[in-house]
Every structure is written in C-alpha cells, then in structure tokens.
C-alpha positions as CSV (number, residue, x, y, z in Angstrom):
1,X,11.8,-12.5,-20.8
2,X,9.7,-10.4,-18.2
3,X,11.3,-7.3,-16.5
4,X,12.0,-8.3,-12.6
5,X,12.4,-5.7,-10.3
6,X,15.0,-5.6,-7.7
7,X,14.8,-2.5,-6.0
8,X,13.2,-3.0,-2.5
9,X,11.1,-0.1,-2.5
10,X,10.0,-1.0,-6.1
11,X,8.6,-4.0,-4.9
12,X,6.8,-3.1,-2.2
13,X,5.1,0.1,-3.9
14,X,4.4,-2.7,-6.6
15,X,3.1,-5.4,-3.7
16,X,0.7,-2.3,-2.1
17,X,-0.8,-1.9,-5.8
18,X,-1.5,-5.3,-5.7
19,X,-3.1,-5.3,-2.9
20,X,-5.6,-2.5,-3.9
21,X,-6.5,-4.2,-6.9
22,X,-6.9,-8.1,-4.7
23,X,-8.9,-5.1,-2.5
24,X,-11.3,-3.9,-5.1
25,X,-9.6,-0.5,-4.2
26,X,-9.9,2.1,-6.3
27,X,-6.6,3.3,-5.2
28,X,-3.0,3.2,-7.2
29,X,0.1,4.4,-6.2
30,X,3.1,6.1,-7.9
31,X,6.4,6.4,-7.0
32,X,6.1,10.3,-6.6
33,X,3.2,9.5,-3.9
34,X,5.2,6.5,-2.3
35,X,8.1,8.5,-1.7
36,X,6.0,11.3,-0.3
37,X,4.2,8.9,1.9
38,X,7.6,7.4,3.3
39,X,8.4,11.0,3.7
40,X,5.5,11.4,5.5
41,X,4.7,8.2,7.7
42,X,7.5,7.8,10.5
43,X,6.2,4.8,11.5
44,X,5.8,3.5,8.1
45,X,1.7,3.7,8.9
46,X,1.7,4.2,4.7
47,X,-1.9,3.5,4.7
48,X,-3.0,6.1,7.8
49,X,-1.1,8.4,6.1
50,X,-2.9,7.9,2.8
51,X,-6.2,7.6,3.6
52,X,-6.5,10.5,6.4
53,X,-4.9,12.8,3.3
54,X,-6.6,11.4,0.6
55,X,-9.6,9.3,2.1
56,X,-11.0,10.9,5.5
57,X,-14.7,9.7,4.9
58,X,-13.8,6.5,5.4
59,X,-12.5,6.9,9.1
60,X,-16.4,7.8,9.5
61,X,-17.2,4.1,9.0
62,X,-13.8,2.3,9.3
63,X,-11.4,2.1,12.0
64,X,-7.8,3.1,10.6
65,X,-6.2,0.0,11.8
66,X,-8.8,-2.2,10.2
67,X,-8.0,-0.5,6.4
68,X,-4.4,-0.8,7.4
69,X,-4.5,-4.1,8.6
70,X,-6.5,-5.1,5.4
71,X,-3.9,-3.9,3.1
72,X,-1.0,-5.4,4.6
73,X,-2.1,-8.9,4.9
74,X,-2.6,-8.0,1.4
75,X,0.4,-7.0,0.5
76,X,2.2,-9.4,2.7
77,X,0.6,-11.8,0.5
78,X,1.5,-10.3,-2.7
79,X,4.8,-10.4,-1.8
80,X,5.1,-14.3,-0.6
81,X,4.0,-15.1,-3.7
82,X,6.4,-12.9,-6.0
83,X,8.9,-14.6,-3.8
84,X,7.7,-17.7,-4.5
C-alpha cells in the first residue's frame, strides 16, 4: 500500500517538486528550505523568494512573476491531480 501524505504543507512542498521536475528544473526542495522559505516569504511569493536567494541570473532574462506564475500553474496542477 503506498504511503499517502496528509500533512498540508507536506503536500504542497511535494506538489512544488513536482512542478520542477514537469519544469525541467533543476531545482528540489526540502523541508528544511520550505520552512525557511515560509519563514521568509510573507506573502507566500515562495518562488521570488527562492530564486532572488538562490537564482538571481535568471531575473536578468526572466521577469519574477513569469518563473512564479510558471511554477504555480504547475503545481496547481500537480495537486488537482493528487486530488483526483
């Protein structure tokens, strides 16, 4: 029987994962670096956050609301169908 996850935050760090790899992103997150990053993000802008700490060259050739707004369609998605 496969291990489901209830914990909210669980599933989400799991859906943004997902996402990255859908993404081709070279990017995985933790639980250590999720926490910090709903530490640090007020307005829950988890992937500003992220990339302007870890990934500042990109904001020379994307806008920050487009690699946000890429992600969480993503991850939106991930998670309709885990729900489904």
């Amino acid at each position: 029987m496969p291990h489901v996850v209830n914990d909210p935050l669980a599933v989400e760090l799991e859906a943004y994962n997902r996402a990255f790899s859908e993404l081709e992103l070279p990017w995985r997150w933790d639980a250590d670096t999720f926490r910090e990053l709903l530490n640090a993000a007020h307005d829950r802008d988890f992937i500003g956050v992220y990339v302007e700490r870890t990934r500042p060259h990109l904001l020379r050739v994307y806008e920050k609301a487009f690699l946000r707004n890429l992600v969480l369609e993503a991850k939106e998605r991930c998670m309709r169908d885990r729900a489904a």
